[in-house]
N, C-alpha and C positions, 0 to 999 in steps of 0.2 A: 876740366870744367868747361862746358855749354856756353855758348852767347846768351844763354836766358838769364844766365848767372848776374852776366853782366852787359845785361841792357841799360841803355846810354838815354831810353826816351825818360824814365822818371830822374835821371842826374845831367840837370842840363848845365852846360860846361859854363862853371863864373868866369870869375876876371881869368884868376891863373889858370893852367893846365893840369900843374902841379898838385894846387889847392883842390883842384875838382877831384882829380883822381885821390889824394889823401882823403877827404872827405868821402867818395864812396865804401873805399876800402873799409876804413875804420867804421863808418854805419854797418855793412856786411860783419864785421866781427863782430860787433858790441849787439847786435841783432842776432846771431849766432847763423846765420848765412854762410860765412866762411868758419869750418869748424878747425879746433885743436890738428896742430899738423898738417894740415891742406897745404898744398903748395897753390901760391900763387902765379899763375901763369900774367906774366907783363906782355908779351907777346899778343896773348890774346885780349886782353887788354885794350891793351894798342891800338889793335886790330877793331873792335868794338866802340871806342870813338874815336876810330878816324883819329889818331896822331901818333908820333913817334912815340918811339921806348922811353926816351929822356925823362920826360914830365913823372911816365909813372915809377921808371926805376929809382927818379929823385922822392917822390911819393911814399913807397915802397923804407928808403934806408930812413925818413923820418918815423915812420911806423916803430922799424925798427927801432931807433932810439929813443922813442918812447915806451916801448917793451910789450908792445900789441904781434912784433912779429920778429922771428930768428931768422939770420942766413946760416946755413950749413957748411959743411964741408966743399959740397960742392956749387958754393954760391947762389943755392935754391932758395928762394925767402919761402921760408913756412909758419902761417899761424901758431905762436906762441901757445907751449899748452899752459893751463893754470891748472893751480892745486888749491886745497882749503886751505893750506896753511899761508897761503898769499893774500887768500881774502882777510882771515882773521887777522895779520900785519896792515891789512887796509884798512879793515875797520878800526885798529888801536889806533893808526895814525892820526885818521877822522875824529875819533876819539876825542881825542890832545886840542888839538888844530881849530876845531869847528868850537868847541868850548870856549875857548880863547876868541876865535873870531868871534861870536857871539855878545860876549860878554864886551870886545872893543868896541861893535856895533849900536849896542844900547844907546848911547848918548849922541848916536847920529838917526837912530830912528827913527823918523819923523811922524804923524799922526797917518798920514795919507799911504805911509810906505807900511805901517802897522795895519791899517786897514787893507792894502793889498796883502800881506800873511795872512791876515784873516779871514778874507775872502776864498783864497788859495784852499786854505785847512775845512774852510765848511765844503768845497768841494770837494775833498780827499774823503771827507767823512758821506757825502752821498756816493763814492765809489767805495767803499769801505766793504766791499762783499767779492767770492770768490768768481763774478761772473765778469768781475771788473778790475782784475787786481791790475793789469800792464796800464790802463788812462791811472789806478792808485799810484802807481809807482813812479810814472812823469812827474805826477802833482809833488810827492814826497820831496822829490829830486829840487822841483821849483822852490818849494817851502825853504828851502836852504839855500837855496843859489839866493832868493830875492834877500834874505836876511844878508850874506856875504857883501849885497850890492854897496853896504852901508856901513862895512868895514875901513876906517881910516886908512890898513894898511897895505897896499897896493900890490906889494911882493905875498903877505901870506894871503889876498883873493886871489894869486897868481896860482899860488902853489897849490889851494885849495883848490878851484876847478881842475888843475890836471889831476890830482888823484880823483876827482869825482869824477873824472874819464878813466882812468885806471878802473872805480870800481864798476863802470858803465858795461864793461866786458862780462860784469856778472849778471847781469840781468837776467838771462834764459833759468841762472842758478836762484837767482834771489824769487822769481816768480812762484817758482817749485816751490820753495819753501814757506812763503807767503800762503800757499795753498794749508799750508797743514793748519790744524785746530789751535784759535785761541791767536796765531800769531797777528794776521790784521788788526785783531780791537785793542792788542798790546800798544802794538804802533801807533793806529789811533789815538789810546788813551794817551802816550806818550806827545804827539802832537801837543794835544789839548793843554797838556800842561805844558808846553813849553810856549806855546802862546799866550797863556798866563801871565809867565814871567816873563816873557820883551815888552806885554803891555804894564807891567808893573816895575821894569826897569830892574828885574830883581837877579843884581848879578851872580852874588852869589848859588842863585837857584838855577841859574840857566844852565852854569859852567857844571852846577849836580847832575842837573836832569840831561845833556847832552852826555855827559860821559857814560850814563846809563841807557841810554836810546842807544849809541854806537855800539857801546861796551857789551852788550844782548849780545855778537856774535861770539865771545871772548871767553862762555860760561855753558857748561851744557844748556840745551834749551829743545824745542821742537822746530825753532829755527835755526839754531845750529842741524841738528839732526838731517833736516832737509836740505840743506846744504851739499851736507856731504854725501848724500844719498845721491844728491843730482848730480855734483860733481865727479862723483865714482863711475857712475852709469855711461858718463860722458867721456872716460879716457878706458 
């Protein structure tokens, strides 16, 4: 891999060394930059901001144990490949998880915290077209991180952002399929109602309508389809 790969002027180094270099890394994967199997070169690395191996090979085994990257036989760290069948255990766990969070969040809702969902969701629905689907797909992402924010329980907002880094990885695969017909205004329409029920407090409905927003990966679909089409093409 090239210095261009890993140029150091857009990743200016924070507090840790550590933390900078996990943080490029993981942006290059979840961006599809660094693809399935690439070997990571730390050396050059290194080399490209100016510090030792340490920070990034500490960088590097945190990857790893989050399951964004494998070391081999011969001690190479290589980007993790993914399968469809890892995303569809992603999406069942979201599934479960987000339902639940949801439904806990209700009764810490606030008006002002409902009107930022709200805000969020009519700007999803002005990107709601195939010329804009990567600014749709941040927004999507928001929609849920800002509801979690309001979750009492501090272990499952924990657990819930790291898989929603786990499915960050899919990106490059979820755009592709977003692409295909009918899938965006599903999503949309799916929004729309579930913003309904956080303004109407309607638990019972959120915990329906989330399990069938995730649950879409889990059933044939034209998003499934495109999934797997992208994923295939990619290993």
């Amino acid at each position: 891999m090239g210095d261009k790969e890993y140029s150091s002027d857009a990743h200016p180094i924070p507090k840790t060394l550590s933390q900078s270099i996990y943080n490029y890394i993981k942006e290059s994967i979840i961006n599809n930059k660094l693809k399935a199997n690439q070997r990571i070169n730390e050396k050059e690395i290194a080399s490209t901001f100016g510090i030792s191996t340490t920070p990034v090979r500490e960088a590097v085994l945190r990857l790893c144990a989050e399951g964004f990257v494998t070391i081999n036989s011969h001690r190479e760290a290589l980007i993790r490949e993914i399968s469809f069948n890892e995303l569809k255990e992603i999406f069942q766990v979201l599934a479960y998880l987000d339902s639940l969070a949801s439904s806990l969040a209700l009764n810490n809702l606030t008006p002002e915290k409902i009107k930022e969902i709200e805000h969020l969701t009519e700007e999803m629905e002005k990107h709601c077209h195939r010329n804009s689907i990567e600014k749709y797909m941040d927004l999507n992402v928001d929609v849920h991180k800002k509801t979690w924010e309001s979750i009492p329980n501090r272990f499952l907002q924990s657990v819930l952002l790291y898989i929603n880094d786990q499915m960050l990885r899919y990106n490059y695969a979820r755009f592709n399929a977003f692409q295909k017909p009918g899938v965006l205004e599903k999503s949309m329409a799916d929004h729309k109602e579930i913003l309904k029920a956080l303004k109407n407090k309607d638990k019972r409905r959120i915990k329906s309508l989330l399990l069938k927003h995730w649950g879409a990966i889990l059933k044939p679909s034209s998003f499934e389809e495109g999934l797997k089409e992208c994923l295939n093409n990619e290993q």
